[in-house]
Structures are given as C-alpha cells and as structure tokens.
C-alpha positions as CSV (number, residue, x, y, z in Angstrom):
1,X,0.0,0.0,0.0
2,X,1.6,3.2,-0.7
3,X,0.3,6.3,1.1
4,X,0.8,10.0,0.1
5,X,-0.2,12.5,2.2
6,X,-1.6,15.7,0.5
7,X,-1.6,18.9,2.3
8,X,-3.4,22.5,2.2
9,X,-3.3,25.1,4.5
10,X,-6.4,28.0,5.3
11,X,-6.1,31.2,7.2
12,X,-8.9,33.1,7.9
13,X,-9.6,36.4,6.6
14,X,-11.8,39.7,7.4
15,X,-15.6,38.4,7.6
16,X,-16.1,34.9,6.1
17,X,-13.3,35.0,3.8
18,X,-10.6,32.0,4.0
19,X,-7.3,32.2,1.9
20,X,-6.5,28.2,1.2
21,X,-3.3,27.9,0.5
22,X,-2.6,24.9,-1.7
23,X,-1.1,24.3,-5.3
24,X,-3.6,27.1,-6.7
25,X,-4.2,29.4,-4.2
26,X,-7.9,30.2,-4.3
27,X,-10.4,32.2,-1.7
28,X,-13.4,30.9,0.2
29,X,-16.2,32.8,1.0
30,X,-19.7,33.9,2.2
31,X,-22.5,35.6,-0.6
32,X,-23.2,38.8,0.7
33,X,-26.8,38.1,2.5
34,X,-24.9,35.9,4.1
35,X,-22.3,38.3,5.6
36,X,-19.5,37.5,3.5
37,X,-17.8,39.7,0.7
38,X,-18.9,37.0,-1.8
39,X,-15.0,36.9,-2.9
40,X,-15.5,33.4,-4.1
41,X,-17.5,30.1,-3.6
42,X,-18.7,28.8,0.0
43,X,-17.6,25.7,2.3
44,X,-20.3,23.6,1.2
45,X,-19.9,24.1,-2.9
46,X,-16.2,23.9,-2.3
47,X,-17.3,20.3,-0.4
48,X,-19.7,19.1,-3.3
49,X,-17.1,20.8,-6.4
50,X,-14.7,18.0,-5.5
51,X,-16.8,15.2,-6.3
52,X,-17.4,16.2,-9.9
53,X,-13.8,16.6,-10.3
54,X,-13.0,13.7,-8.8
55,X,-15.2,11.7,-10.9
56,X,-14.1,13.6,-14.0
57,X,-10.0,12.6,-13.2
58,X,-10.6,9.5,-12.4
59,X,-13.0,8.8,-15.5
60,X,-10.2,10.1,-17.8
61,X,-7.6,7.4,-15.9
62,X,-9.6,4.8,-15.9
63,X,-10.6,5.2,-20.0
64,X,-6.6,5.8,-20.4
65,X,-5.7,2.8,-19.0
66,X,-8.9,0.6,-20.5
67,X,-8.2,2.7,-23.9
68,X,-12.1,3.9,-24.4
69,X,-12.3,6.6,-26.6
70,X,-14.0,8.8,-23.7
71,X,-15.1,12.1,-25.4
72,X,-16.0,13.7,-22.3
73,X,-17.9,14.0,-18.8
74,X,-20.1,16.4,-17.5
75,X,-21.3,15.9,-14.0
76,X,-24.2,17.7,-11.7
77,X,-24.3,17.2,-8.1
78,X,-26.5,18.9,-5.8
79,X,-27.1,17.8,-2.0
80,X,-29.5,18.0,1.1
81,X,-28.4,19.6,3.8
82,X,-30.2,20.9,7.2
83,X,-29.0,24.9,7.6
84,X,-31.5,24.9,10.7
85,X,-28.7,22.8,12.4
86,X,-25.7,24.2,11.1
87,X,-26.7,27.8,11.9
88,X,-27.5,26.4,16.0
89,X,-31.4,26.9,15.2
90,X,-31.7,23.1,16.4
91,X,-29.8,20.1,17.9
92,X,-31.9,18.0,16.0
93,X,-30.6,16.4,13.2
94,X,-26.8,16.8,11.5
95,X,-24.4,19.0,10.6
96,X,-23.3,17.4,7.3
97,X,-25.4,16.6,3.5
98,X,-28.0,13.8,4.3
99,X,-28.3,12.6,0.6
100,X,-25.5,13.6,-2.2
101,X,-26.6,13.1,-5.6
102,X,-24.2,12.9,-8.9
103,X,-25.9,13.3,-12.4
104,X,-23.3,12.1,-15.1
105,X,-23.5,12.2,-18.8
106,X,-20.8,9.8,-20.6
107,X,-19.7,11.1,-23.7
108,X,-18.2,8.0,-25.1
109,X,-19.3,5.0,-28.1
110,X,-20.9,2.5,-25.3
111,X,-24.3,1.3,-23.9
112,X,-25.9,2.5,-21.1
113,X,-24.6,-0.5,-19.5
114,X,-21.3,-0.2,-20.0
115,X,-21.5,3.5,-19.1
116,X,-23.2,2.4,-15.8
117,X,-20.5,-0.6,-15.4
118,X,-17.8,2.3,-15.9
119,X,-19.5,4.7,-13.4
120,X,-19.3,2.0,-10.7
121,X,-15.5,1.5,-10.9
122,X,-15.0,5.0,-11.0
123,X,-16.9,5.5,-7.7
124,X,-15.6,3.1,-6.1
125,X,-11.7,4.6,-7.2
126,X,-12.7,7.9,-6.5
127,X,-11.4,9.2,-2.7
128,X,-13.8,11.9,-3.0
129,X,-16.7,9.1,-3.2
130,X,-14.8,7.1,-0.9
131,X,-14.5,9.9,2.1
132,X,-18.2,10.9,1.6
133,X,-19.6,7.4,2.0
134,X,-16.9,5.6,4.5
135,X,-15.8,6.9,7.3
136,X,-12.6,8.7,7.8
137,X,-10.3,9.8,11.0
138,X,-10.6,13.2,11.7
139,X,-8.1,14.9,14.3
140,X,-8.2,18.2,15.1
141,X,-5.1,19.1,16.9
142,X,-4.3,22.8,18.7
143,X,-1.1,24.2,18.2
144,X,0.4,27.0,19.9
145,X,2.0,28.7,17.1
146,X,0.8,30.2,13.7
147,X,1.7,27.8,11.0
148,X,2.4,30.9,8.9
C-alpha cells in the first residue's frame, strides 16, 4: 500500500473570507446576504465541487488505462443539507449533507450498461466518493504557534 499524504493550508480572513493555500491558491467565502464579501465560492460548494472533479479525473484514468475513446464528462451534483442545524437553530438532526446526488452524462461510443459498469469503478476509485460514503479519522489538533 503506498500512502501520500496531501496537504493545504487556510487562514482566515476579514468576515467569512478563507485564503487556502494549496497548489492554486484560491479564496473561500460567504455571498453577501450571508455576511461575506462574496470573494469566491462557499464551504459547502467547495465540499460538493470536488466530487465532480473527482469523478471527472478518475473517468479520464480509468478510460486511459482501458483505452475507451471517452469524449468527455459532465457531471451535476446537488445535495440535502439541514441549515437549521448548522446555523445552531436546532440540535436536532446533522451537521453534514444527508443525501448527495451525482448526475453524469458519458460522452463515449458504449451502452448505457457499459457507461453504468464504468460509473461503478469510477466511484468506487474515487477518494472523494470514498470519504463521503466511508468513514474517515478526523483529528483536530491545537497548536500554539501560527503555522504561517
């Protein structure tokens, strides 16, 4: 088993704003009725973003390495999510998206079983997938001093 470990850093910035600090440099925000400067996309479309991609990349290895002419992907996702909880309006319920759902539209010469076939081992490669639906260690850890 070889394991990488991939890092990115975040510091937080006037209002909502986070500056993640990563291979390209990009800003997270808050819209504006919200109470952010709206300087770029929030948490949660950040959090869903990286399953498209994720299916995307790992479609384009896995048609490299079977050698399908794959012409292209386009994926939707949208998910369910309880902002009653997450804003402290109630304990009841969770935090995090209750259902996550991925539209995908293969562009490539196969059937619709073969593109369904092709789905499945791409979501079951795809460590986006994979963190949504197991369960992975998180530890937060306090540190004294800024990591800047």
């Amino acid at each position: 088993m070889a394991i990488s470990k991939i890092k990115v850093s975040a510091s937080m910035g006037a209002g909502f704003s986070t500056q993640v600090n990563c291979s390209h440099p990009f800003v997270i925000d808050q819209p504006k009725m919200a109470g952010g400067n709206d300087e770029g996309p929030n948490p949660l479309e950040i959090f869903l973003s990286s399953l498209p991609a994720c299916i995307c990349a790992i479609g384009r290895i896995i048609a490299t390495q079977r050698r399908i002419n794959l012409r292209g992907i386009e994926v939707e996702v949208e998910g369910d999510i309880d902002k009653d909880f997450l804003l402290g309006k109630t304990t009841e319920g969770r935090a995090g998206f209750t259902e996550i759902r991925s539209f995908v539209h293969i562009d490539a010469d196969m059937t619709k079983e073969e593109k369904e076939a092709f789905l499945n081992d791409v979501a079951v490669r795809c460590p986006i997938a994979d963190n949504i639906a197991q369960k992975s260690v998180i530890k937060p850890i306090v540190v004294e001093n800024s990591m800047v």
